[in-house]
LUMLUM-291464 format. One record per atom (N, C-alpha, C, O, CB): residue in one letter; x, y, z. Coordinates in steps of 0.1 Angstrom, whole numbers, plus 5000, padded with zeros to 4 digits. Glycine has a CB too. Example, Ala and Ser with C-alpha at 12.3 -4.5 7.8 and 13.67 -1.06 7.14 Angstrom:
REM residues 2
a513249435078
a512349555078
a513249675078
a514249675085
a511349555090
s512849785071
s513749895071
s512950005079
s513450115080
s514149945057
END
This chain:
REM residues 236
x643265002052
x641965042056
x642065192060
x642965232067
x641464952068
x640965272056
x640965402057
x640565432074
x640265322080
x639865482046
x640465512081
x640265522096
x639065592097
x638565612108
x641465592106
x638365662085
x637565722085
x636265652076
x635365732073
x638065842081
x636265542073
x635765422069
x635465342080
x634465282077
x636565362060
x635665312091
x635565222102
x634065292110
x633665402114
x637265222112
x633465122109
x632265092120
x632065122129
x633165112134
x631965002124
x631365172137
x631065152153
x631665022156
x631564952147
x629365152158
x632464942171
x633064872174
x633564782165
x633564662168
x632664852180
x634164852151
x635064742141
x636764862146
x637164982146
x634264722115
x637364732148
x638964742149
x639164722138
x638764632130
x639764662159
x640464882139
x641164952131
x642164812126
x642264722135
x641965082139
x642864792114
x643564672107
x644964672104
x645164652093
x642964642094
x646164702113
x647264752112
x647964662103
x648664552105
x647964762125
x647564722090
x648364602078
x649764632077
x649964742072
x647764622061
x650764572080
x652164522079
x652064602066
x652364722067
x652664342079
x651464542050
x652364612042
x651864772038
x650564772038
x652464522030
x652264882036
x651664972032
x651064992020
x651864982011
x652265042033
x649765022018
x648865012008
x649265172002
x648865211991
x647164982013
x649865262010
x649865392002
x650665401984
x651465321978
x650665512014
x650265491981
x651065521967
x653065511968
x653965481959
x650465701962
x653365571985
x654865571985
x655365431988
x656465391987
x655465681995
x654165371994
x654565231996
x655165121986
x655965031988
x653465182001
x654665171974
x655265081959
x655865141958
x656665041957
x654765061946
x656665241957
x657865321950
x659065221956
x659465171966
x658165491955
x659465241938
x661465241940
x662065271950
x661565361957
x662165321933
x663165231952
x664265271957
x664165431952
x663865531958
x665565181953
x664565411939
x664565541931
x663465641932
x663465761933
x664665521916
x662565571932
x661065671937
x661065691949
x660265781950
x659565621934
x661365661960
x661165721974
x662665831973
x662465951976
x661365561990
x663665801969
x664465921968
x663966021957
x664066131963
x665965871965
x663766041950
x663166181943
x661566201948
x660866291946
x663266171922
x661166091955
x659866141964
x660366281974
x659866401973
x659265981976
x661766231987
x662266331994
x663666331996
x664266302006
x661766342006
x664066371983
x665566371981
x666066441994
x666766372001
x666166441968
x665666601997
x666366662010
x666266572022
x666966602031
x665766792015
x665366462024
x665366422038
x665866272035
x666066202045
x663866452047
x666066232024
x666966102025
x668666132024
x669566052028
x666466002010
x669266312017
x670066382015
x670566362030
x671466282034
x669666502009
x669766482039
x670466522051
x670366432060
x671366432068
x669966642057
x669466342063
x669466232074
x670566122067
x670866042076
x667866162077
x671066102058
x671866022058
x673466052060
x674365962062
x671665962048
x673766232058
x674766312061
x675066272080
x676166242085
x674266472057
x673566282086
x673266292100
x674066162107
x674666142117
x671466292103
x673766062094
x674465902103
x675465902100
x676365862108
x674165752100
x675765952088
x677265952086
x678466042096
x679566012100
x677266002073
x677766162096
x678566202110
x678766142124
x679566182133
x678166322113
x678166082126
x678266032140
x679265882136
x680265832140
x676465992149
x678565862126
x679665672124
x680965772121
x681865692125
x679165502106
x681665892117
x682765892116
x683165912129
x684165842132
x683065982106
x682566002140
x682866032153
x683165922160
x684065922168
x681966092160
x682265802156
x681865742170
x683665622162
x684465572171
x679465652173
x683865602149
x685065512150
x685765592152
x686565532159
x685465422141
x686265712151
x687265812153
x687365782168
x688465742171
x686865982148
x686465802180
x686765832193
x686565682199
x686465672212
x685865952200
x686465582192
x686065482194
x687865432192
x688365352200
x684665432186
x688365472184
x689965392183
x691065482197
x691765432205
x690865432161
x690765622196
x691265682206
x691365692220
x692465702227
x690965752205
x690265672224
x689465592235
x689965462243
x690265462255
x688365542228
x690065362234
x690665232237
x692265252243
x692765232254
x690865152222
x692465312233
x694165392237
x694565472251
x695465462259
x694365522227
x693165572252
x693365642262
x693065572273
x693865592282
x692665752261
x692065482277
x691965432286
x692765312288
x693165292299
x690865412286
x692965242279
x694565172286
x695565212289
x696265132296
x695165102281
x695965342286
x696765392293
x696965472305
x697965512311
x696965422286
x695165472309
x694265502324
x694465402333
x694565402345
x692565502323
x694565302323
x695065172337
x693265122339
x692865062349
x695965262357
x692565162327
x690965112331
x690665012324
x691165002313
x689665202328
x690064922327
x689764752322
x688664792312
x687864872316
x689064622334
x688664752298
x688464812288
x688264632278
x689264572274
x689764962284
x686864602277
x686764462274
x686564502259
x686064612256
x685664352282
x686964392250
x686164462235
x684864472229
x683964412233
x686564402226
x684864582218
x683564562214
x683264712213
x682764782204
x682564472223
x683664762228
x683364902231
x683064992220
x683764982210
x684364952237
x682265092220
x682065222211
x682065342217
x681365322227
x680865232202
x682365442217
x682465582222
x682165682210
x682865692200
x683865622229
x681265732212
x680465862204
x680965992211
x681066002223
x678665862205
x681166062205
x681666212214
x682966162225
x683266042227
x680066302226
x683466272231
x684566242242
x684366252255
x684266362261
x685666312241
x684166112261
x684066102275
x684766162284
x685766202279
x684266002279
x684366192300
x685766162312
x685566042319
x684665972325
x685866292325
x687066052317
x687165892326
x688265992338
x689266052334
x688165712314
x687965972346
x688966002360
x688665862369
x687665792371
x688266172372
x690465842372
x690265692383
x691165762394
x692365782392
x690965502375
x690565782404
x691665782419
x692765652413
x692665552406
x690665732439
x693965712421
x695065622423
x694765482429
x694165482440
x695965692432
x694965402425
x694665232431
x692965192432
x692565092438
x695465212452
x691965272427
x690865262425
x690665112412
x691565042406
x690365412423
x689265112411
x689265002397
x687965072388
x686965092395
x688964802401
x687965082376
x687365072368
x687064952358
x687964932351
x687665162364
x686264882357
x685664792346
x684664812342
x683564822347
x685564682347
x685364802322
x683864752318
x683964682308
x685064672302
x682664842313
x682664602307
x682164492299
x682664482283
x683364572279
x680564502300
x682464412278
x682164412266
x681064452254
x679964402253
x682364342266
x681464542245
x680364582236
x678964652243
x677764622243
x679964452228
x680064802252
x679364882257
x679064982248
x679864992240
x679964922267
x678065082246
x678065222242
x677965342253
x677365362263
x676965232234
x679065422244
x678865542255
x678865662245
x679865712239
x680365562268
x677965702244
x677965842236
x677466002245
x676666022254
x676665812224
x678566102238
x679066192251
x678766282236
x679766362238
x680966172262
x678466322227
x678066422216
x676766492218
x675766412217
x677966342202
x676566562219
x675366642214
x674266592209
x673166592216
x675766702204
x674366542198
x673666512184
x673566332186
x672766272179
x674766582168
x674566252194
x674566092192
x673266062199
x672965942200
x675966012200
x672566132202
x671066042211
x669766152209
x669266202219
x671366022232
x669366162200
x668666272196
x667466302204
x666566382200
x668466272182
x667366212218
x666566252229
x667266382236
x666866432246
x666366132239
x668566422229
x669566492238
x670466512250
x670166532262
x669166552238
x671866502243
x672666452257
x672866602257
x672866682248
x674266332258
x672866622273
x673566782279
x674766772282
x675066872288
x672866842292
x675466702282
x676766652284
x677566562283
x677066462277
x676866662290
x679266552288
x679966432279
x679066332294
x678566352305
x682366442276
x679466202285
x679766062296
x680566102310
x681666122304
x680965922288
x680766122322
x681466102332
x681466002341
x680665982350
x681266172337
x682865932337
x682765812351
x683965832357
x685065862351
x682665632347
x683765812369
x684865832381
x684865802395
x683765792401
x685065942382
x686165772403
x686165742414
x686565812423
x687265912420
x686665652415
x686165802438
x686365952448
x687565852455
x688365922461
x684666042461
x687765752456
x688665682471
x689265562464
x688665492456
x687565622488
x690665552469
x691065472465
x691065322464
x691865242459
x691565502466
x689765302472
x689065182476
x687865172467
x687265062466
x688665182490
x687565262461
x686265282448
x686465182436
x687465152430
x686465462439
x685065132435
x684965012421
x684165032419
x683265042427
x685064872420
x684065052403
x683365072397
x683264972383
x684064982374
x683665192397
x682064862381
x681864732373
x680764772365
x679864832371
x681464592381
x680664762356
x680064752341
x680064612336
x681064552332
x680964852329
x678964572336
x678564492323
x678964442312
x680064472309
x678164522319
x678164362303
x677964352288
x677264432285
x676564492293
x677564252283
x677264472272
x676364532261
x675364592269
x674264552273
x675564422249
x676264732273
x675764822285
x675364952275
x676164972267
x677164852298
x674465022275
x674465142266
x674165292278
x673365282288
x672865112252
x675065422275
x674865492283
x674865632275
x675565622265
x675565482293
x674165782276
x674165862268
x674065972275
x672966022279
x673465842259
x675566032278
x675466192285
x675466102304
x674566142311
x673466332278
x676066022308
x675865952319
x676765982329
x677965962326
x675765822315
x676466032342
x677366022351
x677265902362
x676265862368
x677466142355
x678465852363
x678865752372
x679965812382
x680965882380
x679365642364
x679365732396
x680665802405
x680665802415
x680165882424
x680865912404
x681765662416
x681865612433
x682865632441
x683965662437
x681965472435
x682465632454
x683565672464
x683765542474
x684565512482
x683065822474
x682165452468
x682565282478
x682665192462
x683565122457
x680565182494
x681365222455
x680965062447
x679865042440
x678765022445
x680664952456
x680065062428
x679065062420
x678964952409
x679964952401
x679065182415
x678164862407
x677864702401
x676964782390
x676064842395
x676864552413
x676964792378
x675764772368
x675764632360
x676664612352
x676064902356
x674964552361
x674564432352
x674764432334
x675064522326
x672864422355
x674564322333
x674564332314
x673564382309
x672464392315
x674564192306
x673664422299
x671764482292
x671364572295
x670364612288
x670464432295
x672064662308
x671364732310
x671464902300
x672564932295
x671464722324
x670264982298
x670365062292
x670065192303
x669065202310
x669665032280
x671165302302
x671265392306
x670365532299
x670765592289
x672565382307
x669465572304
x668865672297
x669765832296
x670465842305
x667365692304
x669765952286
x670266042288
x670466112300
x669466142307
x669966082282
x671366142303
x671666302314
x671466192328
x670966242337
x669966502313
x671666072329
x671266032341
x672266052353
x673366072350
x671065902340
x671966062365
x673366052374
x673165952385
x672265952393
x673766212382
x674465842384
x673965712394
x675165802403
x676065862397
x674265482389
x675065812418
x676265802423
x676165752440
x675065762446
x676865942421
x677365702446
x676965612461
x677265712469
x677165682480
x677965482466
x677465842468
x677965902481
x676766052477
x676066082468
x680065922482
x677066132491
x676266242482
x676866362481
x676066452476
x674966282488
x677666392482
x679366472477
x679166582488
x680266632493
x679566542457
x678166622491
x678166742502
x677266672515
x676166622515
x677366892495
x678466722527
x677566662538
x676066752546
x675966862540
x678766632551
x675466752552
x674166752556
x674566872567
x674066992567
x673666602563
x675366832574
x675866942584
x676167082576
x676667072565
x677266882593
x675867202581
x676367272571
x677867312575
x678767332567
x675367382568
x678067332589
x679567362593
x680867232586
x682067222588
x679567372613
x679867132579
x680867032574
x680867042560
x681766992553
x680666882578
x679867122555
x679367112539
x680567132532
x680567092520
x678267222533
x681567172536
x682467232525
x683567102522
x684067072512
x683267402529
x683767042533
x684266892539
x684366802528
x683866852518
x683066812549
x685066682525
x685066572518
x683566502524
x683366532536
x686666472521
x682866442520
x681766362521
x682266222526
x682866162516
x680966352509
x682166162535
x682766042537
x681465912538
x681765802540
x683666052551
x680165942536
x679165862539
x679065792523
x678965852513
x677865952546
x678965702525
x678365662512
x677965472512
x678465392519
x679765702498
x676965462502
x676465282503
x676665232491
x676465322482
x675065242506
x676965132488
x677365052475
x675565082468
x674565092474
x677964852479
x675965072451
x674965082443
x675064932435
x676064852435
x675165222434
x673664902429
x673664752425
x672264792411
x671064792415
x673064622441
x672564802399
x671964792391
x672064642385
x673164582383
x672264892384
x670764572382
x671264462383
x670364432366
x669764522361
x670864362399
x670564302360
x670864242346
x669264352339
x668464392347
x670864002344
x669164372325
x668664442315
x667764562321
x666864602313
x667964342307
x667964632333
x666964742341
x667364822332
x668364802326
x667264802358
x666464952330
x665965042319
x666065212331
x665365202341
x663864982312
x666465282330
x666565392339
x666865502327
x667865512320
x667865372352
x665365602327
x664465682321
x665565822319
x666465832328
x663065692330
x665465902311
x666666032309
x666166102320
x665066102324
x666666142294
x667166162327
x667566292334
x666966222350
x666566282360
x666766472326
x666866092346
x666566042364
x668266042371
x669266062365
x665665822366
x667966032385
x668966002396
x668865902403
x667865872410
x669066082404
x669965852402
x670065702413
x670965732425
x672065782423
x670965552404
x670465702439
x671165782451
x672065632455
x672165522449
x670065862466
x672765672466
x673665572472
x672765452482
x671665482488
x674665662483
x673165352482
x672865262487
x671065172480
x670165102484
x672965312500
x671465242470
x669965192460
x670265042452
x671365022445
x669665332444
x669364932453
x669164842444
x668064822433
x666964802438
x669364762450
x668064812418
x667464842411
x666764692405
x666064682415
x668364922403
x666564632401
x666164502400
x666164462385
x666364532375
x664664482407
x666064312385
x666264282370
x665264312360
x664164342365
x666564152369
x665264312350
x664364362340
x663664542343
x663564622334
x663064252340
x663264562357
x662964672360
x663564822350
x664664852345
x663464662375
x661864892350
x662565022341
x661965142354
x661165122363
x661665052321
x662765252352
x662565312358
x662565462352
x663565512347
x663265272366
x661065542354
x660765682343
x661565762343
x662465782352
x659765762344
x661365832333
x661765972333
x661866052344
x660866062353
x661066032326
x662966112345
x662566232356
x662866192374
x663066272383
x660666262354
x662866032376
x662466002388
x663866002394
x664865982388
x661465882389
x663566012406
x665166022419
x664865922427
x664065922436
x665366172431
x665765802422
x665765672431
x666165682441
x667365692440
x666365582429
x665665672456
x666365662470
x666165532476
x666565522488
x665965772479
x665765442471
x664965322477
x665265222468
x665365242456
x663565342479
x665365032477
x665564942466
x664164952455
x663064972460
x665764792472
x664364932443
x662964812434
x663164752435
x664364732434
x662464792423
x662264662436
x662464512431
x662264492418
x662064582410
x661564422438
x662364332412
x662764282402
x661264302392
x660164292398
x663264132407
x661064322376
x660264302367
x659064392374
x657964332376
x660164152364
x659164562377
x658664692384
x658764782366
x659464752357
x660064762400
x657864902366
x657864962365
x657865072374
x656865052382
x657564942359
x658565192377
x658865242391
x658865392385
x659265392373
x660465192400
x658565542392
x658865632388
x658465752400
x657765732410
x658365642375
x659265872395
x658365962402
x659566022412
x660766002409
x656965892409
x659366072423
x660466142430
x659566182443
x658566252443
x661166282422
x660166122454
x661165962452
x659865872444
x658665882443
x661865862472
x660865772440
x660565652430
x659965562433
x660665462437
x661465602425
x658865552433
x657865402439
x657365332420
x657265352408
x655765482452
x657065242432
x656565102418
x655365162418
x654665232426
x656464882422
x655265112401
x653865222401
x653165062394
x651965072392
x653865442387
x653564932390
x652964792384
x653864712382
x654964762378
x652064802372
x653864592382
x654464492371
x654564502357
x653564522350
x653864392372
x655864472353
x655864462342
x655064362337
x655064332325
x656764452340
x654464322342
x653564162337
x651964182338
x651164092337
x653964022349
x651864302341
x650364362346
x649964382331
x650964402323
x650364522358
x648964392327
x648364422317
x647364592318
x646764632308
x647664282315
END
């Protein structure tokens, strides 16, 4: 249905199949339709699937030999940091993604993956089929992320706030910090911040841009700085 054909109050007809002329084409006819953009975008996947098993076998290696709990499945795109204080714990789930490239999230990562611990009492738990891109992590008590959950680009979760308040102490180790709790399939928006002592709720997404200082609760859409529920996911 044309859109410039439609009635006063007649709804538009989102037909599943495409009625256009490129819609019948071949295999062979959609490629000499745009050979350069079936050419270079398929160069585009191909570089990253070579990266991502290249740093994806390396990876495994490197971090077992970090002494980090490393379940299978895992994929790594570009090259992470992993730093673990001495007698600290790192885990993660199985059939995580972590992509730390440039080019692996074409919302744009500004940087690698960073996960790490400040104290040797620091834990840090991951999930299942956890996805993160350009993500920093980084405890000095305790940080829980659930299964499902998806990490948006450039995000930074961390429990402590690395510089203290006082300023004759600022230059100081930070010793204040509260356990973090992302809990099963929560959605947290690129280049937001998650502070210390925050709980995030299940299903809950949280926007772009926003700086969590406060719990959400469960099945929230939340945003903004600081971050309030702005409806239910169940709200129409």
């Amino acid at each position: 249905m044309n859109m410039n054909t439609l009635k006063p109050n007649q709804s538009f007809d989102y037909d599943i199949a495409d009625p256009s002329p490129e819609g019948k084409l071949s295999a062979l006819g959609k490629l000499r339709k745009d050979f350069p953009g079936y050419l270079f975008f398929s160069w585009y996947r191909f570089v990253v699937l070579v990266n991502s098993i290249f740093n994806t076998y390396l990876y495994r290696l490197i971090l077992r030999l970090k002494k980090i709990d490393l379940n299978s499945g895992c994929r790594f795109t570009g090259r992470p940091v992993f730093v673990r204080q001495p007698l600290s714990t790192i885990k993660i789930g199985s059939y995580c993604s972590f992509r730390s490239d440039k080019i692996s999230n074409l919302i744009g990562v500004n940087r690698r993956c960073i996960i790490s611990t400040h104290d040797k009492h620091a834990e840090i738990v991951i999930g299942d089929n956890c996805g993160f891109s350009g993500v920093t992590i980084s405890a000095k008590q305790k940080i829980v992320i659930g299964n499902d959950v998806l990490v948006g680009a450039n995000v930074i979760i961390s429990d402590f706030d690395w510089h203290n308040i006082d300023a004759a102490m600022r230059r100081m180790d930070c010793i204040s910090s509260e356990p973090v709790v992302i809990h099963d399939n929560a959605f947290i928006g690129v280049n937001s911040i998650v502070w210390k002592g925050v709980t995030i709720g299940k299903n809950s997404v949280i926007g772009a841009n926003s700086v969590v200082t406060r719990d959400i609760p469960d099945n929230v859409i939340a945003a903004g700085n600081p971050c309030k529920v702005i409806k239910s996911i169940s709200d129409k």
